[in-house]
C-alpha positions in Angstrom: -62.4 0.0 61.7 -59.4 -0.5 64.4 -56.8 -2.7 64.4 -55.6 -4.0 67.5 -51.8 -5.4 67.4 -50.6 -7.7 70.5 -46.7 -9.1 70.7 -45.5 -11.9 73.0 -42.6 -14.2 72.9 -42.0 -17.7 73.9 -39.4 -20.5 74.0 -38.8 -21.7 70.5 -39.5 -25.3 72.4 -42.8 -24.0 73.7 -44.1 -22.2 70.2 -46.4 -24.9 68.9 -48.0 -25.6 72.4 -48.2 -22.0 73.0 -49.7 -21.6 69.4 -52.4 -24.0 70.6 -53.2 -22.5 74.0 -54.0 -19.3 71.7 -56.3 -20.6 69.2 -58.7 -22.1 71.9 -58.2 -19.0 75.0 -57.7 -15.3 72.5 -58.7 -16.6 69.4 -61.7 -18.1 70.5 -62.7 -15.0 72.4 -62.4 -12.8 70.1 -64.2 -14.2 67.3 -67.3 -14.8 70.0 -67.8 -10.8 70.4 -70.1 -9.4 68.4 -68.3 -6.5 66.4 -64.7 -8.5 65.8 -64.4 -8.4 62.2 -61.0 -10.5 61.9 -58.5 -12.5 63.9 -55.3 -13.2 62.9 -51.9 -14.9 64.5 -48.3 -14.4 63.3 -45.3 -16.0 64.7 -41.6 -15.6 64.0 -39.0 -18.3 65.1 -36.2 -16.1 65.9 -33.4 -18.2 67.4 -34.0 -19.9 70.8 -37.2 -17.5 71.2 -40.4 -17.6 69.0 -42.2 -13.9 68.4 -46.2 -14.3 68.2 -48.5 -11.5 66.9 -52.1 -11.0 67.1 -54.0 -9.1 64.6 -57.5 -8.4 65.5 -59.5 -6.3 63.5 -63.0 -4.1 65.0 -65.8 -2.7 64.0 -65.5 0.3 67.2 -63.6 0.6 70.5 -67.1 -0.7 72.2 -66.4 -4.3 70.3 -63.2 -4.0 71.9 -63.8 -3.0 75.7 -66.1 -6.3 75.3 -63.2 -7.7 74.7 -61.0 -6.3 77.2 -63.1 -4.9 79.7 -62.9 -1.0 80.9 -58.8 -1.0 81.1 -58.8 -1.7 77.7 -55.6 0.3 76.7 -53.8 -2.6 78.5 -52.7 -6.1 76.8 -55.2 -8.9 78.1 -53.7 -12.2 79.4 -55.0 -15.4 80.4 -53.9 -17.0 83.3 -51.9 -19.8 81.7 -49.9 -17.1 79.7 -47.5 -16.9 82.8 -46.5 -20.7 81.8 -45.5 -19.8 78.2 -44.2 -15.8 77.3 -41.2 -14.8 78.5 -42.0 -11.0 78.8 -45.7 -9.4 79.0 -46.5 -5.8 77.2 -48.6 -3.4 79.3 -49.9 -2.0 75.9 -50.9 -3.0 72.6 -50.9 -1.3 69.6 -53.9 0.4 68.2 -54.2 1.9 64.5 -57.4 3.4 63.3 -57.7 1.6 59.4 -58.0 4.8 56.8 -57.7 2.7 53.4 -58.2 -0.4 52.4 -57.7 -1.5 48.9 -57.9 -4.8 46.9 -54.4 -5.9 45.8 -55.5 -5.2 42.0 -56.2 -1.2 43.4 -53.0 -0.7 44.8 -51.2 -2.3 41.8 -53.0 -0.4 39.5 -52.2 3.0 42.0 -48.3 2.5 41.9 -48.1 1.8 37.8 -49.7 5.5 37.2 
């Protein structure tokens, strides 16, 4: 499994409309391609600006050139993007998933 990691930061005025726009344009996307096992958004008021995280999780790095097409070590934007983040990442971070455990598992691991 891979985890895919994408960061973007907004107005703090423009969060919820910008946490909208997501949900129907990346969200969407990603849970229509065959091999995307989980999608998940995180946000962060910070201030005047508002941090927002995607968490995407993928069965191989095919699912994800689906995705993202042939360049797909860059960060994917949608055209209306330009309207809300204040900055935009050439990359995205990628982590390859070696464990996963129940939260019961990992208790039981640290109490040895």
């Amino acid at each position: 499994m891979i985890t895919r990691i994408w960061h973007g930061i907004t107005k703090t005025e423009d969060a919820d409309s910008y946490l909208k726009y997501i949900e129907d344009t990346g969200i969407k996307d990603y849970k229509n391609i065959k091999g995307n096992l989980s999608a998940k958004i995180l946000r962060r008021v910070e201030n005047d600006i508002c941090h927002f995280q995607t968490i995407t999780e993928w069965d191989s790095w095919e699912s994800i050139i689906q995705f993202a097409g042939k360049d797909f070590e860059k960060a994917s934007y949608y055209e209306e993007d330009k309207k809300y983040l204040l900055e935009f990442d050439d990359k995205w971070e990628k982590l390859n998933n070696i464990r996963e455990m129940s939260i019961d598992k990992w208790q039981k691991s640290i109490d040895k």
